[in-house]
DOBA-706636 format. One record per residue (C-alpha): residue in three letters; x, y, z. Coordinates in pm, whole numbers, padded with zeros to 5 digits, always signed. Each point is the difference from the previous one (the first is absolute). Example, Ala and Ser with C-alpha at 12.3 -4.5 7.8 and 13.67 -1.06 7.14 Angstrom:
# DOBA-706636
ALA+01230-00450+00780
SER+00137+00344-00066
//
This chain:
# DOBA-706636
UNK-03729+01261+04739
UNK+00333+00208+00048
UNK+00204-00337-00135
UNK-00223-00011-00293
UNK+00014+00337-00082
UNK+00401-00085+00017
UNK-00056-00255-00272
UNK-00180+00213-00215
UNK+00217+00308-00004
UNK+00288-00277-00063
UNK-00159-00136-00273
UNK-00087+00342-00163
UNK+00373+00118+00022
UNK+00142-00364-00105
UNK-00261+00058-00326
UNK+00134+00391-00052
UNK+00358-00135+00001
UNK-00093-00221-00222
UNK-00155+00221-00258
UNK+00316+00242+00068
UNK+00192-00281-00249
UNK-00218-00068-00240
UNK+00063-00417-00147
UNK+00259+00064-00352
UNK-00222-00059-00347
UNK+00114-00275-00211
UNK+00065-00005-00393
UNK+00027-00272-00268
UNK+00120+00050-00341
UNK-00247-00088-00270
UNK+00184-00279-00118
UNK-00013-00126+00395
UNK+00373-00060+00022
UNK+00066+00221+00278
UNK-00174+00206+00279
UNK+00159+00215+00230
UNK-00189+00254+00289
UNK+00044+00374+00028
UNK-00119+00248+00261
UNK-00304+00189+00032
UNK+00046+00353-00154
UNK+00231-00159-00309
UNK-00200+00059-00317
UNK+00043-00378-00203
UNK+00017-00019-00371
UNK-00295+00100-00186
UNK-00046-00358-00170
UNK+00169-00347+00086
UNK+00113-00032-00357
UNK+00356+00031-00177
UNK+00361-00010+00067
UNK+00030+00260+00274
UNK-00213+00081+00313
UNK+00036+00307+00191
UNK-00111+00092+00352
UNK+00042+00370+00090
UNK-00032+00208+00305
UNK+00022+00339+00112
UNK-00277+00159-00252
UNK-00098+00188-00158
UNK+00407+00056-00008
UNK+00157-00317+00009
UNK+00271-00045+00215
UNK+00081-00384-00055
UNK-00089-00284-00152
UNK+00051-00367-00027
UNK-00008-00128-00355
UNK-00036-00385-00096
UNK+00125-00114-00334
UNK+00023-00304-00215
UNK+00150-00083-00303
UNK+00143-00348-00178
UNK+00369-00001+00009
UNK+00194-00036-00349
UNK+00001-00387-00135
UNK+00367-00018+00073
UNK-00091+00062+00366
UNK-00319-00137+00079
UNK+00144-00385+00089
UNK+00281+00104+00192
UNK+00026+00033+00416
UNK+00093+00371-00008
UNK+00183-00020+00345
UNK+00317-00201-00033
UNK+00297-00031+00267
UNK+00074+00385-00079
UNK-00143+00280+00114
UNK-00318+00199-00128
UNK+00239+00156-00297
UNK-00277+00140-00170
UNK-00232+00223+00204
UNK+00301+00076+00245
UNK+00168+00161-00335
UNK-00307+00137-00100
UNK-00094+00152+00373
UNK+00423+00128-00023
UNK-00052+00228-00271
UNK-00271+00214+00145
UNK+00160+00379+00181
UNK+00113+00002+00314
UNK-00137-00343+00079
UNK-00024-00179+00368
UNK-00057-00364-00018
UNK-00173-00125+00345
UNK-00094-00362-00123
UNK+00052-00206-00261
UNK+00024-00363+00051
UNK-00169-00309-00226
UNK-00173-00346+00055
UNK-00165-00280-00128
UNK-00310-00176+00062
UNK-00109-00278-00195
UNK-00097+00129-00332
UNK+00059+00373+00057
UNK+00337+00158+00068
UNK-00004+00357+00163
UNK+00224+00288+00017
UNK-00105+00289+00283
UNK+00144+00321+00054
UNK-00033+00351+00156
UNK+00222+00310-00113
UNK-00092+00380+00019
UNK+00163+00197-00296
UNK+00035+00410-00104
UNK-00119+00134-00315
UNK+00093+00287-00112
UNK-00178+00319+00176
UNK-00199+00112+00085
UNK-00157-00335+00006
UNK+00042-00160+00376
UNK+00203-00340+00076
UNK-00253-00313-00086
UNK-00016-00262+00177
UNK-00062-00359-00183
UNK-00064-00320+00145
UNK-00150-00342-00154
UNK+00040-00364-00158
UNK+00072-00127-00320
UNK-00134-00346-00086
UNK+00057-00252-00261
UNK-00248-00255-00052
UNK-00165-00249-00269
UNK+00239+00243-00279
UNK-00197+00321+00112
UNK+00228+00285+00233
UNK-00248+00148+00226
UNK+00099+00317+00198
UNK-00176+00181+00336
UNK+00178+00341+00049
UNK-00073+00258+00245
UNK+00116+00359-00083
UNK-00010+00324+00182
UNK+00228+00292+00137
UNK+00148-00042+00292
UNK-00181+00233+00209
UNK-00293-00180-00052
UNK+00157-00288+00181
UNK-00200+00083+00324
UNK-00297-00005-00164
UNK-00021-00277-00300
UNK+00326-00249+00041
UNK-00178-00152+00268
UNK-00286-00100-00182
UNK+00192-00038-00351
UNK+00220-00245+00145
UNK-00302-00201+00108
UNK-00179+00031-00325
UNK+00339-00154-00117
UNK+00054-00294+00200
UNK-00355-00121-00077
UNK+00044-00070-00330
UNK-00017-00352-00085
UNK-00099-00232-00216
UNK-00360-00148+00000
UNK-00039-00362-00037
UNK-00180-00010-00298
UNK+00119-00163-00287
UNK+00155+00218-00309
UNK+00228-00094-00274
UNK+00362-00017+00030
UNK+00195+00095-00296
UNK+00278-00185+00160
UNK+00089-00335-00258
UNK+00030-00183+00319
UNK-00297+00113+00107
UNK-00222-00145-00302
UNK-00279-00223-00049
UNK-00077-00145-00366
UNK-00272-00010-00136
UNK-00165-00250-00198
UNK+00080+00047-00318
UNK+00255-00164-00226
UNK+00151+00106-00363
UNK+00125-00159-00309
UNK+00191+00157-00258
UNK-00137-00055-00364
UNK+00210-00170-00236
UNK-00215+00111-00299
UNK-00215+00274-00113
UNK-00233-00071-00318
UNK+00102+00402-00168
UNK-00173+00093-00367
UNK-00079-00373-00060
UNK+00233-00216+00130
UNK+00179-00096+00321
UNK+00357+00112+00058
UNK+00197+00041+00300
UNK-00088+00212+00301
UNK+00199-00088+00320
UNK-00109+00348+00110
UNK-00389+00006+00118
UNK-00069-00139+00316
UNK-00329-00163+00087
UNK-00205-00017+00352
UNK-00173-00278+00187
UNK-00183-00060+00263
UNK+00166-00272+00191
UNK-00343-00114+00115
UNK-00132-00052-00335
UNK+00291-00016-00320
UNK-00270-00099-00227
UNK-00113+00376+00050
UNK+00033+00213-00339
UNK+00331+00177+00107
UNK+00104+00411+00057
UNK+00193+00048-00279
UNK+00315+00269+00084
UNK+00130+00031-00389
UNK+00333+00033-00095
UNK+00073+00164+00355
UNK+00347-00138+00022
UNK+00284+00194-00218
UNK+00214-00264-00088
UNK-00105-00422-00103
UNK+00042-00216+00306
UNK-00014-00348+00097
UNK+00023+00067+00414
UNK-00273+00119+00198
UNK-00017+00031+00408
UNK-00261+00157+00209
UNK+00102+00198+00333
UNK-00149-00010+00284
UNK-00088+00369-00045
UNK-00229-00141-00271
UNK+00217+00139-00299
UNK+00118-00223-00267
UNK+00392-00020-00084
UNK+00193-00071-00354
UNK+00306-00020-00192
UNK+00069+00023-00370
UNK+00072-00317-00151
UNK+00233+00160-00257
UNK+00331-00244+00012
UNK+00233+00331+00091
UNK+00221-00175+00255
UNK-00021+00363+00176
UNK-00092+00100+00351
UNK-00410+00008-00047
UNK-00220+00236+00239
UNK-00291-00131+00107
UNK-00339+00200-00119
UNK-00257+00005+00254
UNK-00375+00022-00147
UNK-00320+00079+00259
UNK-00299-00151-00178
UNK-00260+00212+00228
UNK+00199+00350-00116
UNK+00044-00150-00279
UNK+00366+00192-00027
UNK+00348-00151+00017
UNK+00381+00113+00039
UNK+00327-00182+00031
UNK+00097-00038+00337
UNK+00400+00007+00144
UNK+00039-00350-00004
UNK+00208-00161-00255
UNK+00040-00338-00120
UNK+00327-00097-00078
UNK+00105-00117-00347
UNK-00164-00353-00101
UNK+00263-00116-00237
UNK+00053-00016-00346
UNK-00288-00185-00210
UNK-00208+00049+00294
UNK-00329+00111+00151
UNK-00249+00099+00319
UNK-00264-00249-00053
UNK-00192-00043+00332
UNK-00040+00202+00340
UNK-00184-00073+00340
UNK-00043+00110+00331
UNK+00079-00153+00361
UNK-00185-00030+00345
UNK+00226+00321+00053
UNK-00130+00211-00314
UNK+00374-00035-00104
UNK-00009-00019-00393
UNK+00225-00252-00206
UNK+00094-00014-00412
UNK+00163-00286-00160
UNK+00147-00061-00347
UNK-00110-00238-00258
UNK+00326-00201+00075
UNK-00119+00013+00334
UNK+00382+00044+00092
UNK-00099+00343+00143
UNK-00224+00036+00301
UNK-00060+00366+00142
UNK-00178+00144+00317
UNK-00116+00351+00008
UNK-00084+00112+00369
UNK-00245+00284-00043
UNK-00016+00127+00391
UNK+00405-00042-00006
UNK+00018+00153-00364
UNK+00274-00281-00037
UNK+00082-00211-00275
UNK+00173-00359+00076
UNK+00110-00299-00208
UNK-00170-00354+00114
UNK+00192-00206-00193
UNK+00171+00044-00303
UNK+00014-00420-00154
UNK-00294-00169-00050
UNK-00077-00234+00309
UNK-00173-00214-00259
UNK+00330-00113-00146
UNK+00067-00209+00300
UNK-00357-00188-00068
UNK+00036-00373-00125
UNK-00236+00100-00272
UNK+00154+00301-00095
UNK+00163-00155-00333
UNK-00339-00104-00081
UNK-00119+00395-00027
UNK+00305+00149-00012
UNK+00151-00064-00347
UNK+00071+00199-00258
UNK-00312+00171-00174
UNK-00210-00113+00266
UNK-00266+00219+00135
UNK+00060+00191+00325
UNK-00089-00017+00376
UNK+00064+00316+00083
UNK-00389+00068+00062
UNK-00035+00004+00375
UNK-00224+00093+00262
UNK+00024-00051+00403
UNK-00196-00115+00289
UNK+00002+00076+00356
UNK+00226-00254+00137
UNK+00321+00097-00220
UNK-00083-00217-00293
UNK+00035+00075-00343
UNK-00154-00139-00240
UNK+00119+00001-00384
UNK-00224-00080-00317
UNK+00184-00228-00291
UNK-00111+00214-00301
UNK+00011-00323-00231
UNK-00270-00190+00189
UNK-00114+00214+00299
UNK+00166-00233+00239
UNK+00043+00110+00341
UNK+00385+00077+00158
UNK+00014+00039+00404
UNK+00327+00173+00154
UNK+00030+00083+00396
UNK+00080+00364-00058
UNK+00176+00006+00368
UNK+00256-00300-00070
UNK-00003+00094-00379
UNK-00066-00416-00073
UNK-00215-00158-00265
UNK-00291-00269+00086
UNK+00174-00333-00156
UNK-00356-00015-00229
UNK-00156+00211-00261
UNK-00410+00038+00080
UNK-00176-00095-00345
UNK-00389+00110-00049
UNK-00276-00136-00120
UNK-00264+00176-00235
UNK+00247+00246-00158
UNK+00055-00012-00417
UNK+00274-00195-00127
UNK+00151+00291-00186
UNK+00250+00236+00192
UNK-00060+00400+00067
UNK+00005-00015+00397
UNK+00101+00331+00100
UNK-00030+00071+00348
UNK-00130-00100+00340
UNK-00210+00177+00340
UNK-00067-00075+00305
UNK-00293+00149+00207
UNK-00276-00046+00258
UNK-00339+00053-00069
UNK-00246+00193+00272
UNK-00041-00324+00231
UNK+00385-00053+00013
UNK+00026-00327-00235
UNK+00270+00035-00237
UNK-00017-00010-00367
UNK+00224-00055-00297
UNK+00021+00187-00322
UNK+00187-00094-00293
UNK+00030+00209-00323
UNK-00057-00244-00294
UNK+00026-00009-00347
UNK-00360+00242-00067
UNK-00157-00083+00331
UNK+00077+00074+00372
UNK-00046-00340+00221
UNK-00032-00055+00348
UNK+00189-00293+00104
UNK-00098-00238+00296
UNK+00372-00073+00146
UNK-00130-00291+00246
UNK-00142-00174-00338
UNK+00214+00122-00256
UNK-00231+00101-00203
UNK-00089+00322-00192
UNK-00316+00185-00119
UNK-00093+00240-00235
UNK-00160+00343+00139
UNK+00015+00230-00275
UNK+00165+00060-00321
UNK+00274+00243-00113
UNK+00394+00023-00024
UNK+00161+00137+00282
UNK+00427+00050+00050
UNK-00010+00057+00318
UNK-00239-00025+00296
UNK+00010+00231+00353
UNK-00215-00014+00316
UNK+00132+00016+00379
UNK-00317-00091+00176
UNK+00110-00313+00129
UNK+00148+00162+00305
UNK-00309+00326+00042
UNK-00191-00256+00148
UNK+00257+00030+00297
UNK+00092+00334+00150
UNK+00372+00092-00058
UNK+00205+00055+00348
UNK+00026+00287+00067
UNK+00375+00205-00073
UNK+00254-00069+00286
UNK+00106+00345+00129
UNK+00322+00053+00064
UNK+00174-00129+00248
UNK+00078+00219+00324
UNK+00317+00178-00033
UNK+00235-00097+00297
UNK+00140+00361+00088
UNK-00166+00288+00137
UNK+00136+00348-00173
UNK-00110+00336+00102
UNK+00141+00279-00285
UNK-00034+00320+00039
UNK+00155+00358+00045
UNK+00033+00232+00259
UNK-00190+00378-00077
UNK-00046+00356+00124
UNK-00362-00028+00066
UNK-00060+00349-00147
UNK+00220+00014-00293
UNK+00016-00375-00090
UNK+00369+00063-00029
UNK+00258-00305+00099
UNK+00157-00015+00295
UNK+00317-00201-00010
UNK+00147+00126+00315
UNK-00284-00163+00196
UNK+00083-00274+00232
UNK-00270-00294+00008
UNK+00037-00289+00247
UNK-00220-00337+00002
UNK-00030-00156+00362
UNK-00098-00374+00080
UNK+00004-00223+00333
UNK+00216+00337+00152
UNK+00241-00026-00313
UNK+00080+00257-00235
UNK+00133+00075-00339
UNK+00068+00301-00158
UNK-00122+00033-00393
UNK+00191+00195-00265
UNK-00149+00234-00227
UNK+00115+00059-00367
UNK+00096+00378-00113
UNK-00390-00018-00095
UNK-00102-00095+00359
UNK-00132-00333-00132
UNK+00055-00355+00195
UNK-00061-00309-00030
UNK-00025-00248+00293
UNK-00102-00352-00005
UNK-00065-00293+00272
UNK-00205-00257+00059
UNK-00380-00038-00017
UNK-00159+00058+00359
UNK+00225+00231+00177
UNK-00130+00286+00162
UNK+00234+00307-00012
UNK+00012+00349+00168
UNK+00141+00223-00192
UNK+00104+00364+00068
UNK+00114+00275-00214
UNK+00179+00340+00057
UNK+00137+00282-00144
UNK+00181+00368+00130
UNK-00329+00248-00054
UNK-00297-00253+00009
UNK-00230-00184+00222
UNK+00171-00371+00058
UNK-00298-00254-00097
UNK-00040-00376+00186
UNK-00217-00237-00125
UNK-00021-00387-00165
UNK+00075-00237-00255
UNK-00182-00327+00027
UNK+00250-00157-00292
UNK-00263-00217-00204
UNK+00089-00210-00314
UNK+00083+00152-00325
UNK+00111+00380-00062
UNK-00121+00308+00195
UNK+00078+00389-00135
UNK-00075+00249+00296
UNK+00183+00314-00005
UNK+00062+00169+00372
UNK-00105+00351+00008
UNK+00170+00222+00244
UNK-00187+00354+00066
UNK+00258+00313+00057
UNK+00006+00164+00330
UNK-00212+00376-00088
UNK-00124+00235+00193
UNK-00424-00085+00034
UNK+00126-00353-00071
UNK-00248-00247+00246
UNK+00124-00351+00135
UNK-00202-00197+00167
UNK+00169-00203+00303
UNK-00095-00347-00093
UNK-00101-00230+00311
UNK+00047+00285+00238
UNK-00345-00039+00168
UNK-00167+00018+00327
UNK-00233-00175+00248
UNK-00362+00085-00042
UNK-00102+00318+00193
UNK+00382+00022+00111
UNK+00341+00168-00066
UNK+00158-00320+00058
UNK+00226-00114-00324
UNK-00054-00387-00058
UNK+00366-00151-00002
UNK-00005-00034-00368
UNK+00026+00363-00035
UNK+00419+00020+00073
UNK+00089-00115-00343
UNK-00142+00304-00169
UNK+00097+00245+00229
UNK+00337-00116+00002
UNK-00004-00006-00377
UNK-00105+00439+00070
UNK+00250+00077+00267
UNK+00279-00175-00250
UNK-00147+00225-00260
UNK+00070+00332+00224
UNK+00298-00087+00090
UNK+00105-00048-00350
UNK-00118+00298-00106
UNK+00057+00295+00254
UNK-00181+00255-00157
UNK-00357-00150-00021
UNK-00251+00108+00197
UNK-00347-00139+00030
UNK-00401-00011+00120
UNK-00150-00265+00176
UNK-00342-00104-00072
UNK-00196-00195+00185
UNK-00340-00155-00080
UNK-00258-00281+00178
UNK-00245-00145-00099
UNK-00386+00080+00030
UNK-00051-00146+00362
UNK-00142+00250+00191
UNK-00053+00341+00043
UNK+00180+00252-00254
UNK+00154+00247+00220
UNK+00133-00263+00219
UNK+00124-00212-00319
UNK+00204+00322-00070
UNK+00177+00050+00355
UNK+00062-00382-00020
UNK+00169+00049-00372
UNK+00178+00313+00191
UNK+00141-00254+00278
UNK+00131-00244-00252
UNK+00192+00220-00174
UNK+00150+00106+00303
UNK+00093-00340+00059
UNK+00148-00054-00327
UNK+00216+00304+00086
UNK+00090-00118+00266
UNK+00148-00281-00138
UNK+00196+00166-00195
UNK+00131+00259+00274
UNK+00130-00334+00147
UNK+00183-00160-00294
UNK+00194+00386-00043
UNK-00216+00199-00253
UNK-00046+00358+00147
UNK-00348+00101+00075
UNK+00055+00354-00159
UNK-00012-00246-00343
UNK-00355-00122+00119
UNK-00321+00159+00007
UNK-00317-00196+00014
UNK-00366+00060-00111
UNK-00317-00203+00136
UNK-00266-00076-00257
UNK-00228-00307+00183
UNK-00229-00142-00277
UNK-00063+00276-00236
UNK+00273-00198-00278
UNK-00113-00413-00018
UNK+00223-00166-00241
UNK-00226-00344+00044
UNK-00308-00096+00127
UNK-00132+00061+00349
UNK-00275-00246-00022
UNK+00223-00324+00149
UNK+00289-00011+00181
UNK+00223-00181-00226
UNK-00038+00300-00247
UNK-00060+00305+00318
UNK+00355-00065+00162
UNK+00181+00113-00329
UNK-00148+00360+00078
UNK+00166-00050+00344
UNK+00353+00152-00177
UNK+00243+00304+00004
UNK+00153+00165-00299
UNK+00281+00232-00048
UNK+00016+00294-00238
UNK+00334+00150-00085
UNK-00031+00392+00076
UNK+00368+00062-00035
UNK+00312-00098-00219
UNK+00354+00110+00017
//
C-alpha cells in the first residue's frame, strides 16, 4: 500500500510539473506558408490574414512583441540569390545606423531555396525611451522577403527574450505549395498566343501586328481571348516566359539597341523591361522568338544572321551566333538567294534543336543549337498550300506529354506530324508570330543551385563600452587555438576583422584598463560573421558573476573547474588596487532554507579564501550568504539546479 501510495503522489507531482510549462500554441498564416509557435500568455494576431502578424505580450501595456512580415521583393530582385561571397551589406548597414548600437549576432546562410540573414543588436533611442533590444531573421524565398522580429527594452530581457527568441526560431516554412514569383521558379500554363497579322477596321482588313490572341493548347479550334491592340509598337517576335508573360520587340528596321516589352495576359498590363536587344542591322528585322527547357528567351532577325538569348533569372543578354548556321547547309543556295523568302522563323525543342520554317514553301530547317550545325536535308510537308506566307513555328506538349507541332500558315494555323511530314489544318487566321513554353511545365524545373560555400570563416566586428556603446581602440583582443595565440588589431574605430578557416574552434579573450575582461568562443563557420564584443566598465553596484566557479552538491567544495575564473578575479584586484568587493553566494533549492544560507555563507568563505592565498587582502573582501532565495535557472533537474550552485561579486568600492 505504502509503495503505491509512492506511485501515486509521483505521478501527481510528475502531472503538476507538467502543467507548470504549459505545451507552446502553434500559428499558420492564412495563406499556409508558414507557422511558427509562441508561448502561453502572448496575445496572437487578431486574424491570420495580410502582410504582417503580430504577437504581443505584457498587456494590457505591451512590453514586446514579435512581428512577422511579408512582402514581394522589387522585380529587379526577386531572381537573384541575395547572399553572395560578401557579407550581409544590407541589413548590417541598415542595423549600423541605429544610436548607440551593439551588434551581438549577425551571420547568414543558405538552405536550398531560402537564404537567411540572423542577427541580434540592442540599440539607444533617444530618452527617455530605454535601450531596445532586437533580435530576428530575414528570409528570401520564391521572390517574397519575409521577416520574424522580436522587439523589446532591455529590461524586459528577464522576462520576454526568452520566450521571443523561441517564438523566433520557430518560424518556418510549411510544406504546402504556394507560388514563387521567382522566373526560375515557374510553371506554364497551357496556353499559347499568336500575334494577328490583320484586323478587318471600318470595312476592310489592314494591318495589326499589335493584338494578341489566346488558346487553349488543349483545344486551338476554341474561339480565342482576344487581348486588342495590347502591344505599343507592330511586331513580328513573340516568346512566352516561364512566368507565363508574353515578350516582344518592335519590328521597326531602326538598327538601334531595342528593349524588350514584357506583356502579362492575366493583368492584362505590360512595361519594357531592362533588357536590350542589340542593333539588328541595317534593312533588318525581329521576326520570331521562343523559349528553352531553361525559360531562357531567344530573338532572331529575318536574315537570321542574328541570334539573341535573353536570360530572365540572370537579367543577361548574350549573342548565340551572329552568321546564319544555315549558310553552311548544301541546300542553302537553293533558299538562300537573292529575293528569296526567309528562315528566320524558328522555334526549339527540348533536346537543343532548332527548327526553322522556309517562308516560301513551309519547309522544315533543323540546326543542333549546341554545335551550331545544320541537318544536311531540308524536311518538306505534305498537306500545306502551294502558295508561300509561312511565318513562324512552336513547339509544345499537350496534357499527356506527346508533343505537337504548330506552324503559322498563310490564313490558317497547322499542326504538323514531324514523323510523317505531314501538316493539318486546325483553325484559320494570320498569325506573325506564335509563343507558348509548355513543352517543358510538364517537367518540374530544378530547383536554383545556392551558392556555393564560401571557403573562409570571417568574424567582423568592434570592440564597445557596454554602457555607452562608445569604441574602444585601446582594447587588446586575443584568439587562442590548440594552446596558440594571436593577438588582433583594432582600427581607431575599435573594429577588426579576422578570418580563418571553416571548423576551428577559438577562445577568445578581451580586456581593457577599467572593465570586466570577457572569455568566451568562436566556432569559425563558413561565410561572414559580425559580432561586436561588449566590455562592461568597472562601477560601483556593478555585479559579475564568476562563471564556472561552482560547488559540490550540499558542499563548500569548489569543483576543479572553478580556478580559471577566480584567477581571472584575483588578476582583476591586483590590477586595480583600489577595488573593493562583496561576495555572494547562492545554492540551489536542495534542502532546508536556513541551512542553504549557512552553506552559501561557507562558500563564500571559501572563495575568499582563495583569494587570501593568491595575495588579495581580506580587508578588500566581505562576503554575504543568500542560499536559494535568488535562482537564475531552474531547480527542477540537475542539469539546470547546479547553475544556482554559483558566487557573484559586487563592486562596493572604487579608487
Amino acid at each position: 500500500m505504502r509503495i503505491f501510495l509512492t506511485l501515486v503522489l509521483l505521478v501527481c507531482r510528475l502531472g503538476l510539473s507538467a502543467q507548470s510549462t504549459p505545451p507552446a500554441i502553434q500559428y499558420t498564416d492564412a495563406q499556409a506558408r508558414y507557422q511558427l509557435a509562441y508561448a502561453p500568455g502572448w496575445v496572437p494576431p487578431r486574424t491570420a490574414g495580410g502582410p504582417v502578424a503580430t504577437f504581443t505580450a505584457g498587456a494590457p501595456a505591451i512590453v514586446a512583441m514579435v512581428k512577422v512580415s511579408q512582402q514581394p521583393l522589387p522585380d529587379d530582385r526577386r531572381d537573384l540569390r541575395l547572399l553572395g561571397a560578401g557579407r550581409p551589406d544590407s541589413v548590417y548597414q541598415r542595423i549600423q545606423r541605429l544610436p548607440r548600437v551593439q551588434v551581438l549576432r549577425l551571420d547568414q546562410h543558405s538552405n536550398g531555396p531560402t537564404d537567411e540573414i540572423d542577427y541580434e543588436y540592442t540599440y539607444a533611442p533617444p530618452a527617455p525611451a530605454p535601450r531596445t533590444h532586437v533580435l530576428g531573421r530575414q528570409l528570401w524565398r520564391g521572390g517574397y522577403e519575409f521577416r520574424v522580429e522580436y522587439r523589446a527594452g532591455t529590461e524586459q530581457d528577464g522576462r520576454y527574450l526568452t520566450e521571443g527568441r523561441q517564438l523566433v526560431e520557430s518560424f518556418a516554412f510549411t510544406n504546402a505549395p504556394w507560388p514563387s514569383r521567382r522566373y526560375a521558379d515557374q510553371i506554364c500554363d497551357g496556353k499559347m498566343y499568336g500575334i494577328a497579322a490583320l484586323r478587318y477596321h471600318d470595312g476592310q482588313w489592314e494591318d495589326d501586328c499589335r493584338t494578341i490572341y489566346e488558346f487553349s493548347n488543349s483545344d486551338p479550334t476554341a474561339k480565342p481571348r482576344a487581348h486588342r491592340r495590347v502591344l505599343p509598337f507592330q511586331s513580328y517576335a513573340l516568346a512566352k516566359g516561364f512566368d507565363n508573360c508574353l515578350y516582344s520587340v518592335t519590328k521597326a528596321p531602326t538598327n538601334a539597341p531595342e528593349r524588350v516589352y514584357r506583356y502579362d495576359p492575366a493583368a492584362r498590363r505590360g512595361a519594357y523591361t531592362d533588357w536590350q536587344l542589340p542593333a539588328q542591322g541595317p534593312e533588318n528585322v525581329w521576326i520570331s522568338a521562343a523559349t528553352d527547357d531553361h525559360g531562357d528567351l531567344y530573338f532572331m532577325t529575318s536574315d537570321a544572321n542574328l541570334l539573341v538569348r535573353v536570360s530572365p533569372h540572370e537579367g543577361r543578354v548574350s549573342v548565340v551566333w551572329a552568321t546564319d548556321p544555315i549558310r553552311k547547309a548544301p541546300y542553302y543556295p537553293i533558299i538562300g538567294f537573292d529575293g528569296a523568302g526567309t528562315h528566320g522563323n524558328f522555334c526549339l525543342d527540348d533536346a537543343n534543336t532548332m527548327y526553322m520554317v522556309y517562308s516560301t514553301d513551309g519547309s522544315l530547317l533543323k540546326i543542333n543549337l549546341n554545335t551550331k550545325q545544320p541537318a544536311p536535308e531540308r524536311i518538306p510537308l505534305d498537306g500545306l498550300p502551294v502558295r508561300g506566307g509561312y511565318s513562324d513555328l512552336l513547339m509544345q506538349n499537350d496534357a499527356a506529354g506527346r508533343r505537337r507541332m504548330y506552324l503559322a500558315g498563310p490564313h490558317g494555323l497547322y499542326q504538323v506530324d514531324l514523323a510523317r511530314r505531314k501538316a493539318t489544318r486546325v483553325r484559320g487566321g494570320t498569325y506573325t508570330d506564335l509563343a507558348g513554353c509548355n513543352l517543358f511545365g510538364v517537367v518540374q524545373p530544378a530547383p536554383p543551385s545556392p551558392p556555393p560555400t564560401p571557403t573562409t570563416a570571417t568574424w567582423e566586428g568592434r570592440v564597445l563600452d557596454a554602457t555607452t556603446s562608445l569604441p574602444l581602440p585601446q582594447a587588446q583582443l586575443r584568439l587562442d587555438h590548440d594552446e596558440v595565440g594571436t593577438a588582433v588589431l583594432l582600427s581607431v574605430r575599435g573594429n577588426f576583422t579576422y578570418a580563418s578557416k571553416p571548423g576551428i574552434a577559438y577562445q577568445y579573450h578581451a580586456q581593457h584598463p577599467g572593465y570586466f575582461s570577457t572569455d568566451s568562443t568562436w566556432a569559425a563557420a563558413p561565410g561572414p560573421l559580425v559580432r561586436d564584443i561588449l566590455l562592461r566598465p568597472l562601477a560601483v553596484g556593478a555585479t559579475q558573476q564568476l562563471a564556472n566557479v561552482q560547488f559540490e552538491q550540499g558542499k563548500a567544495a569548489m569543483l576543479p573547474s572553478s580556478a580559471a575564473a577566480l584567477n581571472k578575479l584575483v588578476r582583476l584586484m591586483i590590477d586595480n588596487p583600489g577595488l573593493t568587493i562583496e561576495l555572494r553566494g547562492h545554492t540551489d533549492n536542495v534542502g532546508p532554507p536556513e541551512k542553504n544560507v549557512v552553506l552559501s555563507q561557507q562558500r563564500v568563505a571559501a572563495v575568499k579564501a582563495y583569494l587570501a592565498d593568491h595575495g588579495v587582502a581580506g580587508s578588500r573582501i566581505t562576503g554575504l550568504g543568500l542560499g536559494g532565495a535568488e535562482p537564475i535557472a531552474s531547480n527542477d533537474q540537475e542539469a539546470t539546479r547546479r547553475l544556482n550552485r554559483r558566487v557573484e561579486f559586487r563592486i562596493v568600492g572604487l579608487q
